[in-house]
N, CA, C and O atoms as CSV, one atom per row, in Angstrom:
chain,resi,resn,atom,element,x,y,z
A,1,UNK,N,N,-7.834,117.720,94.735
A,1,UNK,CA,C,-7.962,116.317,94.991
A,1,UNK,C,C,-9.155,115.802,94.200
A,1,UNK,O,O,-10.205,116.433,94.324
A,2,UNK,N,N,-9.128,114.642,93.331
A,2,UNK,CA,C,-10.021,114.029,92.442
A,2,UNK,C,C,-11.000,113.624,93.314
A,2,UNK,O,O,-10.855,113.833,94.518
A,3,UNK,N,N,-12.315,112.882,92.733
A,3,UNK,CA,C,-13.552,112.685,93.159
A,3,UNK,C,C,-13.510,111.092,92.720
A,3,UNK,O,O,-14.464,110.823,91.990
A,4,UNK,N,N,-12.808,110.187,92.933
A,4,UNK,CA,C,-12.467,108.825,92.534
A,4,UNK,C,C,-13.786,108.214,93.464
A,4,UNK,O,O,-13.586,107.024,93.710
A,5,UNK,N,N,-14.630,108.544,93.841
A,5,UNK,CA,C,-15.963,108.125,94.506
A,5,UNK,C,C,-16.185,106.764,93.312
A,5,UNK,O,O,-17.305,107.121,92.948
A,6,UNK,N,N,-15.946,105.646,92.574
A,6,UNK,CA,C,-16.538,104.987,91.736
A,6,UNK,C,C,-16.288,103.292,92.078
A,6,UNK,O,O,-15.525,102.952,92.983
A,7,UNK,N,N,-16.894,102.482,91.392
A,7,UNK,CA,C,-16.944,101.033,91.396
A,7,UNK,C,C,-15.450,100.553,91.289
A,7,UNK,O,O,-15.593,99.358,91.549
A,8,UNK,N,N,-14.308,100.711,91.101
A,8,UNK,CA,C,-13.144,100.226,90.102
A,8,UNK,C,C,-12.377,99.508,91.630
A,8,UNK,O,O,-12.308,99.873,92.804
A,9,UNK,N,N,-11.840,98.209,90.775
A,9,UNK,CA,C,-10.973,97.324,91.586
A,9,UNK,C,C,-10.213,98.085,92.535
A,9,UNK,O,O,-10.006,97.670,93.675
A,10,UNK,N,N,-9.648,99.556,91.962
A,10,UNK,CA,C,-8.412,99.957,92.430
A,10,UNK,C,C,-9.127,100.890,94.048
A,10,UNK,O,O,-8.628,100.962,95.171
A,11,UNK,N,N,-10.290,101.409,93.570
A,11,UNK,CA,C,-10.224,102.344,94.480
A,11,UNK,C,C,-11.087,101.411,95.702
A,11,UNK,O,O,-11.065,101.887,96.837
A,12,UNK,N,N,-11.745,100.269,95.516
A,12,UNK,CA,C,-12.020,99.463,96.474
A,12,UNK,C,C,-11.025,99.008,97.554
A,12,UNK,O,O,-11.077,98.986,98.784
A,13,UNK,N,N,-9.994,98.611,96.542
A,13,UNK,CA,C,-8.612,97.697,96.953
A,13,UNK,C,C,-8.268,99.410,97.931
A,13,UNK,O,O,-8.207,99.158,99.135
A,14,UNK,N,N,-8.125,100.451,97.730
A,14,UNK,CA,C,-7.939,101.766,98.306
A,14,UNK,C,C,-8.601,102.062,99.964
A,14,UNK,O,O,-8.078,102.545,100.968
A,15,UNK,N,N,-9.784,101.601,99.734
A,15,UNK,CA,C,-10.649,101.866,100.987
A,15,UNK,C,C,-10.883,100.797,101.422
A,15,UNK,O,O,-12.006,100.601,101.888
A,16,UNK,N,N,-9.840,99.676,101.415
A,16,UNK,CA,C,-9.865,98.793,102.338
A,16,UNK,C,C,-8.721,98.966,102.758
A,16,UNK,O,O,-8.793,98.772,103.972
A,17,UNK,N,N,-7.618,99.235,102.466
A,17,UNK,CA,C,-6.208,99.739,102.985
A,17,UNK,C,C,-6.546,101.358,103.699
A,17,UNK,O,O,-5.720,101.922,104.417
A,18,UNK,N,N,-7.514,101.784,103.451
A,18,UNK,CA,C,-7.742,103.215,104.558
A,18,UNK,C,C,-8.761,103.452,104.532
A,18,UNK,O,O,-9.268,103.836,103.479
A,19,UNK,N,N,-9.530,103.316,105.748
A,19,UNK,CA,C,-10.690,104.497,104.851
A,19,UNK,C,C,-10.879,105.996,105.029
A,19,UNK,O,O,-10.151,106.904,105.431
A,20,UNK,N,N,-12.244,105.909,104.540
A,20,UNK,CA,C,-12.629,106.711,103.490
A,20,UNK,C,C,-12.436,108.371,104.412
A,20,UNK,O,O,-12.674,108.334,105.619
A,21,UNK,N,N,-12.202,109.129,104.064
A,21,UNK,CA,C,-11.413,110.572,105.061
A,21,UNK,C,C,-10.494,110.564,105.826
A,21,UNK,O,O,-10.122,111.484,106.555
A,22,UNK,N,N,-10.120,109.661,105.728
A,22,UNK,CA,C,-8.907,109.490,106.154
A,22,UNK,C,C,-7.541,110.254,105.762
A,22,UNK,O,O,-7.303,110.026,104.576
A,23,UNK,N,N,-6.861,110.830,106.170
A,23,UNK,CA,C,-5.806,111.203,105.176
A,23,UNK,C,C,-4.777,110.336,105.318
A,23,UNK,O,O,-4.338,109.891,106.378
A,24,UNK,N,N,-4.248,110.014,103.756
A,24,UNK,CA,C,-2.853,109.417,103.581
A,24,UNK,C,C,-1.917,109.796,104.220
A,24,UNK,O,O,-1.807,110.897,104.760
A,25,UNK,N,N,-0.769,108.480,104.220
A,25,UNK,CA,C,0.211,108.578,105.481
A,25,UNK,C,C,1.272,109.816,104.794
A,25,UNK,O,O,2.241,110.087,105.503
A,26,UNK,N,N,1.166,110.476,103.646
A,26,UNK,CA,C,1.906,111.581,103.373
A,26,UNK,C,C,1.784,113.053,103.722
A,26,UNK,O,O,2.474,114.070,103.662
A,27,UNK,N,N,0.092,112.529,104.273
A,27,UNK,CA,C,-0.554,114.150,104.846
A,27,UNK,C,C,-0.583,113.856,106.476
A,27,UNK,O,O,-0.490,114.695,107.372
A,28,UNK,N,N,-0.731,112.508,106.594
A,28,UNK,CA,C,-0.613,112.371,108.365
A,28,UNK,C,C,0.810,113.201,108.574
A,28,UNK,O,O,0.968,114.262,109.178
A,29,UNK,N,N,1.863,112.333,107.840
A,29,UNK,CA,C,3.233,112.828,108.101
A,29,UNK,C,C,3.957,114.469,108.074
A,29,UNK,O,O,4.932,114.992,108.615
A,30,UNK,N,N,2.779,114.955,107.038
A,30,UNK,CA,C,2.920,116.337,107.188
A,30,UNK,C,C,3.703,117.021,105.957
A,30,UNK,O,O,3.898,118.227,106.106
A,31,UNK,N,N,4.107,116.538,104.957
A,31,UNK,CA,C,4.766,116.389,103.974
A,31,UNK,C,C,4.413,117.905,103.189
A,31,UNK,O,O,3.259,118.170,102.854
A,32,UNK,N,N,5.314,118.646,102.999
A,32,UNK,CA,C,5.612,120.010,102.526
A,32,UNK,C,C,6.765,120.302,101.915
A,32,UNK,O,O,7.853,119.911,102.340
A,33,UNK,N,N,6.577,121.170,100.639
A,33,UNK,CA,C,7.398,121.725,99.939
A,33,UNK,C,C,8.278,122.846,100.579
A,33,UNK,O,O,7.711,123.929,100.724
A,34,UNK,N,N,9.586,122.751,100.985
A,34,UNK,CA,C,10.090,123.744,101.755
A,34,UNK,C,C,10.479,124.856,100.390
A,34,UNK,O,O,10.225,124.770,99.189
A,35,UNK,N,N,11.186,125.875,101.183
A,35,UNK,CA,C,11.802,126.506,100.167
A,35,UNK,C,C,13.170,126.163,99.977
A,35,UNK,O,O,13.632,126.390,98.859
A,36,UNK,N,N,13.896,125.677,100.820
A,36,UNK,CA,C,15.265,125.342,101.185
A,36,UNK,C,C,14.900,123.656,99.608
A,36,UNK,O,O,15.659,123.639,98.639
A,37,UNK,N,N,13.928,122.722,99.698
A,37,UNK,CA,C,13.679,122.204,98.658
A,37,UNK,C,C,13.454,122.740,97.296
A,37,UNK,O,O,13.664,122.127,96.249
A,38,UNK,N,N,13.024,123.899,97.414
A,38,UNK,CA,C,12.470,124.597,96.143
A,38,UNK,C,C,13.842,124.935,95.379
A,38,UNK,O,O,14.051,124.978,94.167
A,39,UNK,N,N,14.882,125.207,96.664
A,39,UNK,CA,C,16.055,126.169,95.891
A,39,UNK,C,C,17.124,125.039,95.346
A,39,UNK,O,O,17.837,125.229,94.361
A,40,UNK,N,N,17.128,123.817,96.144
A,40,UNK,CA,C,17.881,122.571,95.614
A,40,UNK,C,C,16.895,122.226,94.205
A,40,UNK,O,O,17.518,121.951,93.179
A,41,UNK,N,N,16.129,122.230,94.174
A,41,UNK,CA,C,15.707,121.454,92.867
A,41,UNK,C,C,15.685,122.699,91.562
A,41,UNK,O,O,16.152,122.263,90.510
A,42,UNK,N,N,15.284,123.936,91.515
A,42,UNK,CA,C,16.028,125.286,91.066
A,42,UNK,C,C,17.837,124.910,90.861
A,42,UNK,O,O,18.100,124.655,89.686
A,43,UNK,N,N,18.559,124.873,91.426
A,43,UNK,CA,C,19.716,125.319,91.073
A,43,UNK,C,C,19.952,123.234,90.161
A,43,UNK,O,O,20.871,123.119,89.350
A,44,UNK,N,N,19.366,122.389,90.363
A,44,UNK,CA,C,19.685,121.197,90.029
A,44,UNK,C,C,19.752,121.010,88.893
A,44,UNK,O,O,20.597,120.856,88.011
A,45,UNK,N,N,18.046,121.068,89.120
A,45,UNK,CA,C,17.218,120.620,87.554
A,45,UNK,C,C,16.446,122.139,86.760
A,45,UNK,O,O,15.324,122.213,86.259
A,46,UNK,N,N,17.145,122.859,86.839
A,46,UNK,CA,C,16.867,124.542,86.224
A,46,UNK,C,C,15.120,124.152,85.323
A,46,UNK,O,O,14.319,124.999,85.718
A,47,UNK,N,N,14.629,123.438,84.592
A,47,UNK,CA,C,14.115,123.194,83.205
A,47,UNK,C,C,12.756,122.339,83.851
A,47,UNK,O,O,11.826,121.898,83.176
A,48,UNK,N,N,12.906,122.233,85.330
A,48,UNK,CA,C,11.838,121.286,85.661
A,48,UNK,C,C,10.936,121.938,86.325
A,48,UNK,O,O,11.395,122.893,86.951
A,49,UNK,N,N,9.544,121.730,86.441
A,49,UNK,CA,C,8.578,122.639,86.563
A,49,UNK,C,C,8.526,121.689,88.262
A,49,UNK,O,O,8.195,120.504,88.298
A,50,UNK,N,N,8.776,122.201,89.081
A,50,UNK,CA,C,8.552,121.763,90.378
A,50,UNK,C,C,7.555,121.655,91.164
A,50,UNK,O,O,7.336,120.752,91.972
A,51,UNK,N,N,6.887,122.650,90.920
A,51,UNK,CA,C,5.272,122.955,91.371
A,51,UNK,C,C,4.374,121.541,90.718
A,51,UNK,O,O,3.608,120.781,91.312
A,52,UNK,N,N,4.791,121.547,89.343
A,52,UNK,CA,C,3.646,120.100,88.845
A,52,UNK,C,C,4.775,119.052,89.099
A,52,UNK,O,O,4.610,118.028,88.436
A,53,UNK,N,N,5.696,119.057,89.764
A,53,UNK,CA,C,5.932,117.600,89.767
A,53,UNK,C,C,5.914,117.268,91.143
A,53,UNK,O,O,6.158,116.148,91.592
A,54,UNK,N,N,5.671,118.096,91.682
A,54,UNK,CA,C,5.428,118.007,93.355
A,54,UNK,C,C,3.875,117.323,93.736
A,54,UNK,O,O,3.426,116.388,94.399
A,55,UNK,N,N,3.326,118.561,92.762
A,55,UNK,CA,C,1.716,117.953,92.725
A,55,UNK,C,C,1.697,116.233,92.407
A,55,UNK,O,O,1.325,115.217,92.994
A,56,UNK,N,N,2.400,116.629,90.984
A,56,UNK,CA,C,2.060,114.890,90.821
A,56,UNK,C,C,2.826,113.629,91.653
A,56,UNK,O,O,2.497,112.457,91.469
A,57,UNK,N,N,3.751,113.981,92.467
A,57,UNK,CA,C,4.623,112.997,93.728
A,57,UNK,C,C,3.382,113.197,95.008
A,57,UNK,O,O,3.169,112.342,95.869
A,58,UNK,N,N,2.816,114.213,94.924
A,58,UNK,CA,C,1.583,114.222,96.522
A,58,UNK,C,C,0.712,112.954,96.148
A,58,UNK,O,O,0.496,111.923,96.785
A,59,UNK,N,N,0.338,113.321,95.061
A,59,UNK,CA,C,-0.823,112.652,94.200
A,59,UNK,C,C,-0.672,110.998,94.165
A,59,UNK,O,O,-1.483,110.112,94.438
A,60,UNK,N,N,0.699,110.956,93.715
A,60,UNK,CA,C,0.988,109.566,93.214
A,60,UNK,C,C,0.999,108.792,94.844
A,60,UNK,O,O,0.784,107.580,94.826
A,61,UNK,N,N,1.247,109.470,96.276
A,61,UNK,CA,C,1.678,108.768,97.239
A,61,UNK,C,C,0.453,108.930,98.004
A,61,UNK,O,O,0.504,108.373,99.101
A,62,UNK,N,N,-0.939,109.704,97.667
A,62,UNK,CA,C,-1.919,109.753,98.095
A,62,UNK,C,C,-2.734,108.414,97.844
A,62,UNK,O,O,-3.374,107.669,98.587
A,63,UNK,N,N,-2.419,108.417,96.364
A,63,UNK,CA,C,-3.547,107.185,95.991
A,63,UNK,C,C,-2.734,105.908,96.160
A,63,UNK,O,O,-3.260,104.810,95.980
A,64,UNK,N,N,-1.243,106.067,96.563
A,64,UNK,CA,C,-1.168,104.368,96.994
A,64,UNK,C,C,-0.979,104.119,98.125
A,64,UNK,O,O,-0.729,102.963,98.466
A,65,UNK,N,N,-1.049,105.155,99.029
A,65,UNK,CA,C,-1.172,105.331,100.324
A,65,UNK,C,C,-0.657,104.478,101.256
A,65,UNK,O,O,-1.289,103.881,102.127
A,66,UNK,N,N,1.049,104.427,100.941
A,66,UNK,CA,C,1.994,103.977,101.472
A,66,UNK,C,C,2.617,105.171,102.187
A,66,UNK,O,O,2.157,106.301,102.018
A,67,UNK,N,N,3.837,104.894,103.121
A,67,UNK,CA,C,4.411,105.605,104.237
A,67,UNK,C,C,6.014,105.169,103.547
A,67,UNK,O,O,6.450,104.133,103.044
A,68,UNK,N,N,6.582,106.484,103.808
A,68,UNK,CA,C,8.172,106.428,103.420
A,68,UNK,C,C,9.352,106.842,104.559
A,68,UNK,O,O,9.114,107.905,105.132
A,69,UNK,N,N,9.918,106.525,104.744
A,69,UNK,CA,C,10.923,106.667,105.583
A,69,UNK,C,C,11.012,108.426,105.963
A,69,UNK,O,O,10.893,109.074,107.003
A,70,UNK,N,N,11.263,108.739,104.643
A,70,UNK,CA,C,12.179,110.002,104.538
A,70,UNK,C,C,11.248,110.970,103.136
A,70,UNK,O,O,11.673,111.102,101.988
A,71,UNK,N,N,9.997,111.499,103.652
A,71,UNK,CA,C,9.557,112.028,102.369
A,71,UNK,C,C,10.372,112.963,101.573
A,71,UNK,O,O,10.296,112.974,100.345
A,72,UNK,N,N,11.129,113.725,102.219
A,72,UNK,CA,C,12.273,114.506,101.496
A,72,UNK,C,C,13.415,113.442,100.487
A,72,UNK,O,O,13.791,113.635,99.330
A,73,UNK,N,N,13.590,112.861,100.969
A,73,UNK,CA,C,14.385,111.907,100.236
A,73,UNK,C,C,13.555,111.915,99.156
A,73,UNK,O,O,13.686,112.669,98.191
A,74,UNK,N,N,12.811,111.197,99.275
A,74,UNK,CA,C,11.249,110.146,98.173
A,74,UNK,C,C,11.413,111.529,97.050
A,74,UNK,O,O,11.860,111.492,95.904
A,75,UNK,N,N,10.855,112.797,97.861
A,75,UNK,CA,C,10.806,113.512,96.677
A,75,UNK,C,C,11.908,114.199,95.882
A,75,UNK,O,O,11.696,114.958,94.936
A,76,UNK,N,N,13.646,113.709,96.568
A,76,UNK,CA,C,14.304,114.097,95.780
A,76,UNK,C,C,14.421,113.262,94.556
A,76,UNK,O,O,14.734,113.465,93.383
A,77,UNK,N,N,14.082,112.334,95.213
A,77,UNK,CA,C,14.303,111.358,94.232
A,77,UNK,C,C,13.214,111.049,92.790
A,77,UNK,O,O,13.452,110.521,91.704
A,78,UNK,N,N,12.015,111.622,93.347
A,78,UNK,CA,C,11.046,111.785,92.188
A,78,UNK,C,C,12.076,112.742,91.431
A,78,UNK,O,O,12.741,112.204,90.546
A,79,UNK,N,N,12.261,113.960,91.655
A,79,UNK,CA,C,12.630,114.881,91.328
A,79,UNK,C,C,14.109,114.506,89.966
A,79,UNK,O,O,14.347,114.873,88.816
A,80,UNK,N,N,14.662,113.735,90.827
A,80,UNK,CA,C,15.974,113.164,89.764
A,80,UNK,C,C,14.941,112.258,88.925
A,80,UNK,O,O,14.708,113.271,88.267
A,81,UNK,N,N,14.491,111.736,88.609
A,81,UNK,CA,C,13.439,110.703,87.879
A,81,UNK,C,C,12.376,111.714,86.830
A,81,UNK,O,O,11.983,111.394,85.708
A,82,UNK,N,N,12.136,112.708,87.403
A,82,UNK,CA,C,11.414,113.487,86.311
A,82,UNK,C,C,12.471,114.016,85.360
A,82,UNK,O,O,12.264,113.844,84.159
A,83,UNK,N,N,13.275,114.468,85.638
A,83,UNK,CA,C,14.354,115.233,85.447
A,83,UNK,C,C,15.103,114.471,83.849
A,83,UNK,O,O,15.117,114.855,82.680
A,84,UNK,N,N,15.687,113.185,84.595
A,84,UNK,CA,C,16.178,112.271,83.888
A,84,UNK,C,C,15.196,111.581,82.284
A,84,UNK,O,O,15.560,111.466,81.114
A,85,UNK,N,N,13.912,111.264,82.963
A,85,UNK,CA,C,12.952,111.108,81.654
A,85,UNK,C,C,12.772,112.068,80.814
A,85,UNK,O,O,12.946,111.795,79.626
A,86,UNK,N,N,12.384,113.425,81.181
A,86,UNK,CA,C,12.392,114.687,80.872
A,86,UNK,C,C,13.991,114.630,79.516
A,86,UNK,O,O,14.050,114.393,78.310
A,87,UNK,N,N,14.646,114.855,80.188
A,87,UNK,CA,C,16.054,114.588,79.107
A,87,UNK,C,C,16.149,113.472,78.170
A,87,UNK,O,O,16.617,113.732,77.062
A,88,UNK,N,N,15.781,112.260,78.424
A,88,UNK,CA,C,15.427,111.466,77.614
A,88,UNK,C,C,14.257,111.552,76.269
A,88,UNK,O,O,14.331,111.017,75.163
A,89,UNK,N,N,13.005,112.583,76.938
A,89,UNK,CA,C,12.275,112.537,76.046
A,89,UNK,C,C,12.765,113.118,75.102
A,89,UNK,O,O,12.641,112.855,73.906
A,90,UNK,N,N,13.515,114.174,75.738
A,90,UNK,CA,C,14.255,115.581,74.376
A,90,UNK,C,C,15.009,114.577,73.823
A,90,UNK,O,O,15.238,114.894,72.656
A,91,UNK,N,N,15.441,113.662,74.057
A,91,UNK,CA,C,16.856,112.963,73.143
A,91,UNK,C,C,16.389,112.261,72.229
A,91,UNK,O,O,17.072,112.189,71.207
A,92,UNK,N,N,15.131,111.539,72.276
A,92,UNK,CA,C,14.482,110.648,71.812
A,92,UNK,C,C,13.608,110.950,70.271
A,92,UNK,O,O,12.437,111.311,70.147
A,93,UNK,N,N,14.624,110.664,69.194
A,93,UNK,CA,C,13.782,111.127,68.164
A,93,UNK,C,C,13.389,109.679,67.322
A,93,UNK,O,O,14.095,108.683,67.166
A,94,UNK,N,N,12.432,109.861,66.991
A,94,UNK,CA,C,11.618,108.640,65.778
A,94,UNK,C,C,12.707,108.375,64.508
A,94,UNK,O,O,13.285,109.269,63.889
A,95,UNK,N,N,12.778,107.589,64.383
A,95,UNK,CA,C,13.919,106.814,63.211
A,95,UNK,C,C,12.996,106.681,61.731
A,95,UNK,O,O,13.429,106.221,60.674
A,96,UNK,N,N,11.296,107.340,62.032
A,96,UNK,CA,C,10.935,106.836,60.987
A,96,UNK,C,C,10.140,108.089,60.650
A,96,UNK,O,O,9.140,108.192,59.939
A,97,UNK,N,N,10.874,109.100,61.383
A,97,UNK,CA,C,9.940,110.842,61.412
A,97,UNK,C,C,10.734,111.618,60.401
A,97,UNK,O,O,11.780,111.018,60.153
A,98,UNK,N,N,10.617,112.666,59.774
A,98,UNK,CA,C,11.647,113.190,59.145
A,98,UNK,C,C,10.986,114.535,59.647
A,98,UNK,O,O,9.756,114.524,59.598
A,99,UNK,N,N,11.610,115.759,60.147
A,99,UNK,CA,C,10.946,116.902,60.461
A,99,UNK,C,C,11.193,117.813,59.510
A,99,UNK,O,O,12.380,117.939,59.211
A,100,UNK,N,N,10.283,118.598,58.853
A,100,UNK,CA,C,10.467,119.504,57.662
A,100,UNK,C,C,10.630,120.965,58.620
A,100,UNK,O,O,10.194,121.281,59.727
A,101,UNK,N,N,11.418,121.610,57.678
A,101,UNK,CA,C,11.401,123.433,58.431
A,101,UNK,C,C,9.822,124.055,58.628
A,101,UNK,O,O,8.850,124.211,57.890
A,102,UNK,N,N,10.052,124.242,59.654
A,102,UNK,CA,C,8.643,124.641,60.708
A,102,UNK,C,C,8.546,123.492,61.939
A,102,UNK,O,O,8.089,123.740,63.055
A,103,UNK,N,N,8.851,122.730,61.687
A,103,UNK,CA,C,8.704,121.549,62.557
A,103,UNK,C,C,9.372,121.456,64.157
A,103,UNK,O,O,8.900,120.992,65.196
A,104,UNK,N,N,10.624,122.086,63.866
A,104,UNK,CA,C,11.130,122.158,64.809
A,104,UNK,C,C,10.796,122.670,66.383
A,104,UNK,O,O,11.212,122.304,67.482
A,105,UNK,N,N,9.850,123.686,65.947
A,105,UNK,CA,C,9.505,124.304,67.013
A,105,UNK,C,C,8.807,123.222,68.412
A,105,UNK,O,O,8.177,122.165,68.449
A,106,UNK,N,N,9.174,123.884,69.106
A,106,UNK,CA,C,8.358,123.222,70.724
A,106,UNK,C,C,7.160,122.752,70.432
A,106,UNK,O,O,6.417,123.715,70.237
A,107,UNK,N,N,6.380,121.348,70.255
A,107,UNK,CA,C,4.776,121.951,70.610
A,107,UNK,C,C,4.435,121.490,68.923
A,107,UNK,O,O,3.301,121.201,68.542
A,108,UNK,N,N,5.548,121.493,68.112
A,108,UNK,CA,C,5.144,120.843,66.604
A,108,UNK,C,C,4.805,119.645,66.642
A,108,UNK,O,O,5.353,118.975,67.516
A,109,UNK,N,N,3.900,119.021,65.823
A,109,UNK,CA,C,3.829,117.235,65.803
A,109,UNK,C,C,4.559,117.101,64.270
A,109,UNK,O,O,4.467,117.770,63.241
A,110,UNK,N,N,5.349,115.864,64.659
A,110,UNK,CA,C,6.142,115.391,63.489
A,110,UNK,C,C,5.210,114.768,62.694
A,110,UNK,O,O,4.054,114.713,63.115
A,111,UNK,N,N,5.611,114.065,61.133
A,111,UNK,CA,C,5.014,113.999,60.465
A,111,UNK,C,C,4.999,112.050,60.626
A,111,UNK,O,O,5.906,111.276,60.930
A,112,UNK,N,N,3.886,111.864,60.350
A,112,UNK,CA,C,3.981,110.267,60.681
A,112,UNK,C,C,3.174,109.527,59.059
A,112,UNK,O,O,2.657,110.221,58.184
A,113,UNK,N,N,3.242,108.524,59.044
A,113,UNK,CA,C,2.813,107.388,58.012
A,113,UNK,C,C,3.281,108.338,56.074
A,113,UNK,O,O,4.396,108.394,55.554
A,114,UNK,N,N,2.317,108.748,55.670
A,114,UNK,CA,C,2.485,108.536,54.273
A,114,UNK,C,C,3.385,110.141,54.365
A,114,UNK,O,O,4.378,110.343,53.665
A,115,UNK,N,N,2.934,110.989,55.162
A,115,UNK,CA,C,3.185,112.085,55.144
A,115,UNK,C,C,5.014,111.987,55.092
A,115,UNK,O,O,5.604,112.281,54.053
A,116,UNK,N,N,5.618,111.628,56.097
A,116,UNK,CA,C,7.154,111.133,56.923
A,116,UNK,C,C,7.352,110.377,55.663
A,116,UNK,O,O,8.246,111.104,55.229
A,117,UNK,N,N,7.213,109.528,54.794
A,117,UNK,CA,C,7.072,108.440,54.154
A,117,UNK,C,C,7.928,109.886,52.421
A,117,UNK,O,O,8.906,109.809,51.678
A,118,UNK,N,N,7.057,110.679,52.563
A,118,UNK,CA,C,6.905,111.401,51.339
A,118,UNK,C,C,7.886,112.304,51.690
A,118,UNK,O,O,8.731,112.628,50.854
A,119,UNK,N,N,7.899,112.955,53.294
A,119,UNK,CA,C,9.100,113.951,53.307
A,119,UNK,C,C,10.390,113.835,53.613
A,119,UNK,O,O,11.102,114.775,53.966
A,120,UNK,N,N,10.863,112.265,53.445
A,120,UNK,CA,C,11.767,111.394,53.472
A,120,UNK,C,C,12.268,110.952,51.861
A,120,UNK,O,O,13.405,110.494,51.757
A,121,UNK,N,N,11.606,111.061,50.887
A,121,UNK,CA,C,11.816,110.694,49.673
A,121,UNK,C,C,12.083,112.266,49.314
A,121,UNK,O,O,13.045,112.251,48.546
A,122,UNK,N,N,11.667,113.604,49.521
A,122,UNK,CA,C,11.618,114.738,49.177
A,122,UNK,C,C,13.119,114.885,49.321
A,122,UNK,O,O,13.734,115.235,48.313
A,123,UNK,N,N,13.886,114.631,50.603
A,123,UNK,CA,C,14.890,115.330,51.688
A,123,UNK,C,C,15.923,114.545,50.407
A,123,UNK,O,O,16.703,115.191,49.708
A,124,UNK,N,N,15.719,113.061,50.303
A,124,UNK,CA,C,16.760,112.794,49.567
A,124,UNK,C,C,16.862,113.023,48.591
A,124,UNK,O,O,17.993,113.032,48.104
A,125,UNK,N,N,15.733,113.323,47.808
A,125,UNK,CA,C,15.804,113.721,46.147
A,125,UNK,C,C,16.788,115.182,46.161
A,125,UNK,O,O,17.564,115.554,45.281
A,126,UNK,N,N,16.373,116.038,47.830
A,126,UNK,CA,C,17.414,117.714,47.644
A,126,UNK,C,C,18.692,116.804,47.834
A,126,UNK,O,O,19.562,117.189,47.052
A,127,UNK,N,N,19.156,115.616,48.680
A,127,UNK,CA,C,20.296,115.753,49.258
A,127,UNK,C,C,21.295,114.704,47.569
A,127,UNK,O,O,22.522,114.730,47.475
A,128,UNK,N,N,20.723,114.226,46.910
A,128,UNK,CA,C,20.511,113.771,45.565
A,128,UNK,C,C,21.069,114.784,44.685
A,128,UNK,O,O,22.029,114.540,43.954
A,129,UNK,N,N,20.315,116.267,44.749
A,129,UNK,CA,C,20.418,116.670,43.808
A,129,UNK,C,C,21.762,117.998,44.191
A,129,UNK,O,O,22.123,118.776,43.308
A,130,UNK,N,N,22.230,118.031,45.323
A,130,UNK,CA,C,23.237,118.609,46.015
A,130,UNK,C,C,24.174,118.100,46.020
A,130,UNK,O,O,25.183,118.611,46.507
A,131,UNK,N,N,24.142,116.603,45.330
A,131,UNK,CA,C,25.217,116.246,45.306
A,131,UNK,C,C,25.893,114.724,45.915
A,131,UNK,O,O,26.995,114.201,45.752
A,132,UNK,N,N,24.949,114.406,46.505
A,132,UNK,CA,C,24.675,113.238,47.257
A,132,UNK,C,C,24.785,113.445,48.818
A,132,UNK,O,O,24.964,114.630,49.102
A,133,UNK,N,N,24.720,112.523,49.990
A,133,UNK,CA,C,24.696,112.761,51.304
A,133,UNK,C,C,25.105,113.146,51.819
A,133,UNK,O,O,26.177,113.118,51.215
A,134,UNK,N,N,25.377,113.841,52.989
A,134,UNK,CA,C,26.053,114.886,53.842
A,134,UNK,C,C,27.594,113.998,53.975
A,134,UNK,O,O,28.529,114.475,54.619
């Protein structure tokens, strides 16, 4: 749990909606990772790291320290929402990136401004000289 002890609008606006040791209505409520949850979000979303997205759904409902009907619900539903962006990010490629071999890998940064610019004029001069475009 962070040390948000500071001046900022937000965490004022915070400790006037609770105070201060108080625990949020997600820890009043008692809110736990079952395993019977662990094994639905395992067989769902295989690729999703559950442990940090659990952390970050405690986290996110700590500091706005609202109350939910159904925290199991709430967090299936984070759970479809990570899941879903998560797939999106993989889908999501730059229209103005060109990735050279090596690039591909997990964890590579694509090539951006003059660099993308140059290995975009390279790709077509091979696909040019092969004969023209795929």
């Amino acid at each position: 749990m962070a040390d948000v002890g500071g001046g900022s609008a937000g965490s004022s606006a915070l400790a006037a909606q609770q105070p201060e040791g108080c625990p949020a209505p997600i820890d009043d409520d008692g809110f736990a990772l079952t395993d019977a949850m662990r094994r639905w979000a395992a067989a769902t979303f295989p690729s999703l790291d559950v442990e940090y997205e659990t952390d970050q759904f405690i986290s996110h409902f700590r500091g706005e320290g609202t109350r939910r009907r159904s925290w199991p619900d709430e967090w299936q539903k984070w759970m479809r929402r990570s899941a879903k962006y998560a797939s999106e990010r993989r889908q999501r490629q730059p229209s103005n990136v060109i990735a050279l071999p090596g690039q591909t890998l997990p964890g590579s940064q694509p090539l951006t401004g003059t660099d993308a610019r140059v290995a975009g004029w390279l790709a077509l001069a091979d696909q040019l000289q092969e004969g023209g475009p795929a």
